[in-house]
C-alpha positions as CSV (number, residue, x, y, z in Angstrom):
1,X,-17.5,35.2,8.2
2,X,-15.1,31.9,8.4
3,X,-16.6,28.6,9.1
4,X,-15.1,26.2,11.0
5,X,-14.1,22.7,9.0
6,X,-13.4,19.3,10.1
7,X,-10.4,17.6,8.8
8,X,-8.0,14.7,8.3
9,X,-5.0,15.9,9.2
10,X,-1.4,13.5,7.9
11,X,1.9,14.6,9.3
12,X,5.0,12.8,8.1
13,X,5.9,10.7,10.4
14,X,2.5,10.3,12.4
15,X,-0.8,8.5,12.5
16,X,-3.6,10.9,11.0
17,X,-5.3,12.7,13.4
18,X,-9.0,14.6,13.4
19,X,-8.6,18.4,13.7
20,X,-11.0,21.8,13.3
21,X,-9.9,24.6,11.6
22,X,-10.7,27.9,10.2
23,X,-11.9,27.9,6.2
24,X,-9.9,31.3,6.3
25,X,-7.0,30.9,3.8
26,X,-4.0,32.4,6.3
27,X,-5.3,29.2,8.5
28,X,-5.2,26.6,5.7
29,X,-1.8,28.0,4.7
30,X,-0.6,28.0,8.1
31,X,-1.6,24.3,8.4
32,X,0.4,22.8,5.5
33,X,3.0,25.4,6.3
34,X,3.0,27.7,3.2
35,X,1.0,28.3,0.2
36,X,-1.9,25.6,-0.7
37,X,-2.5,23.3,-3.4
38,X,-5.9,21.5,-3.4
39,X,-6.1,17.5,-5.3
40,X,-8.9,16.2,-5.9
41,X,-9.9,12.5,-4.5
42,X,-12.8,11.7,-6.7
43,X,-15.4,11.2,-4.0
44,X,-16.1,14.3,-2.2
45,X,-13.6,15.3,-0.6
46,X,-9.7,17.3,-1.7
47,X,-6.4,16.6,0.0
48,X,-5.0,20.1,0.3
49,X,-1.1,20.2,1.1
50,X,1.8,22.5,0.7
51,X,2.4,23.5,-3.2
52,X,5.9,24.1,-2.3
53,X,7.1,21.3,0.0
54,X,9.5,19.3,-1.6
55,X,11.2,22.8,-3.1
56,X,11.1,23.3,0.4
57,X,12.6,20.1,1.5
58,X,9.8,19.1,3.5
59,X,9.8,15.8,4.8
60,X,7.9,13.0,2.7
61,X,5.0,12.4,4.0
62,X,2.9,9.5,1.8
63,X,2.5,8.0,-1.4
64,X,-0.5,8.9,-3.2
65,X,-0.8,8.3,-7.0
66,X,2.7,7.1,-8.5
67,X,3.5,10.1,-6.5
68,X,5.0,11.7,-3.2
69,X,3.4,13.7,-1.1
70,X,5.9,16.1,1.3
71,X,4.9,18.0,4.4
72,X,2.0,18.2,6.4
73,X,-1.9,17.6,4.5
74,X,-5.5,17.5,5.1
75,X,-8.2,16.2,4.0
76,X,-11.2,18.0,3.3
77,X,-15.1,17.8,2.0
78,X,-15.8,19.8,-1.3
79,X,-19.0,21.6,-1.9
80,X,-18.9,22.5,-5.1
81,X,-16.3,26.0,-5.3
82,X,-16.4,26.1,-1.2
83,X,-14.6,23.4,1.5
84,X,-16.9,21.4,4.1
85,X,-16.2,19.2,7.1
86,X,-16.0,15.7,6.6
87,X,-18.7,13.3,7.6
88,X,-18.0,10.9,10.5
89,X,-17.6,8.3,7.5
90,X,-14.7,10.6,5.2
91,X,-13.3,11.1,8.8
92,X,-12.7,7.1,9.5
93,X,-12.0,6.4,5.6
94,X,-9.1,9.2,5.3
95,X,-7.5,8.2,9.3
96,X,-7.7,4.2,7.9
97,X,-6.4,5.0,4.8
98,X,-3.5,7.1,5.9
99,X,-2.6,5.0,9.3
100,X,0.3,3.6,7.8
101,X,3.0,5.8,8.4
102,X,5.6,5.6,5.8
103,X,9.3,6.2,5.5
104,X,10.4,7.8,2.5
105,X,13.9,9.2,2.1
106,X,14.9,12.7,1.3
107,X,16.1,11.1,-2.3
108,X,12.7,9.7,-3.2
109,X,11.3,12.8,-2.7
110,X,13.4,14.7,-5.0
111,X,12.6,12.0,-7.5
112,X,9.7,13.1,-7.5
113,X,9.8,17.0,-7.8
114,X,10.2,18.5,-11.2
115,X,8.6,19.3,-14.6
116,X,7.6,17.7,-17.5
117,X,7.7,19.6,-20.5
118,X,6.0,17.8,-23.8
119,X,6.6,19.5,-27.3
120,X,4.3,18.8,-30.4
């Protein structure tokens, strides 16, 4: 039985918005618009975005980390192996942190995609 979640949603190119969606995964991979890969924030809660996007040439979307993140995210609560909503407090923490929208060219983003291979 799916449960319904509460999220951050970030879109490039717009101001984070709440939204509810299914903990199903065809509804988290519809939402980031192909197949998911889940981050880890370090206080509760994962950003889950597209694993694919900037093979995809997905917009960028934000910085996050020395890195770029491309196409549509969400943030989400962890509880332990299984997702949760976000508390009113992740909610306006996640929609403050992510209010700037930023503009980040097609070239930065393929600065950023790739492998790093390290040989012993």
């Amino acid at each position: 039985m799916s449960k319904i979640l509460r999220v951050v949603m970030v879109e490039p190119h717009e101001a984070p918005y709440e939204l509810n969606i299914t903990d199903q995964l065809e509804d988290l991979q519809e939402t980031v618009g192909g197949m998911i890969e889940v981050i880890g924030n370090g206080d509760g809660t994962l950003l889950v975005c597209n694993e694919e996007s900037k093979l995809m040439g997905m917009d960028g979307n934000r910085r996050l980390n020395g890195d770029v993140i491309a196409g549509p995210f969400f943030v989400v609560g962890t509880d332990g192996e299984n997702f949760r909503s976000l508390t009113d407090a992740e909610v306006e923490r996640y929609k403050q942190r992510f209010a700037e929208v930023e503009d980040i060219f097609p070239e930065e983003v393929q600065e950023h995609m790739g492998f790093t291979f390290f040989a012993w």
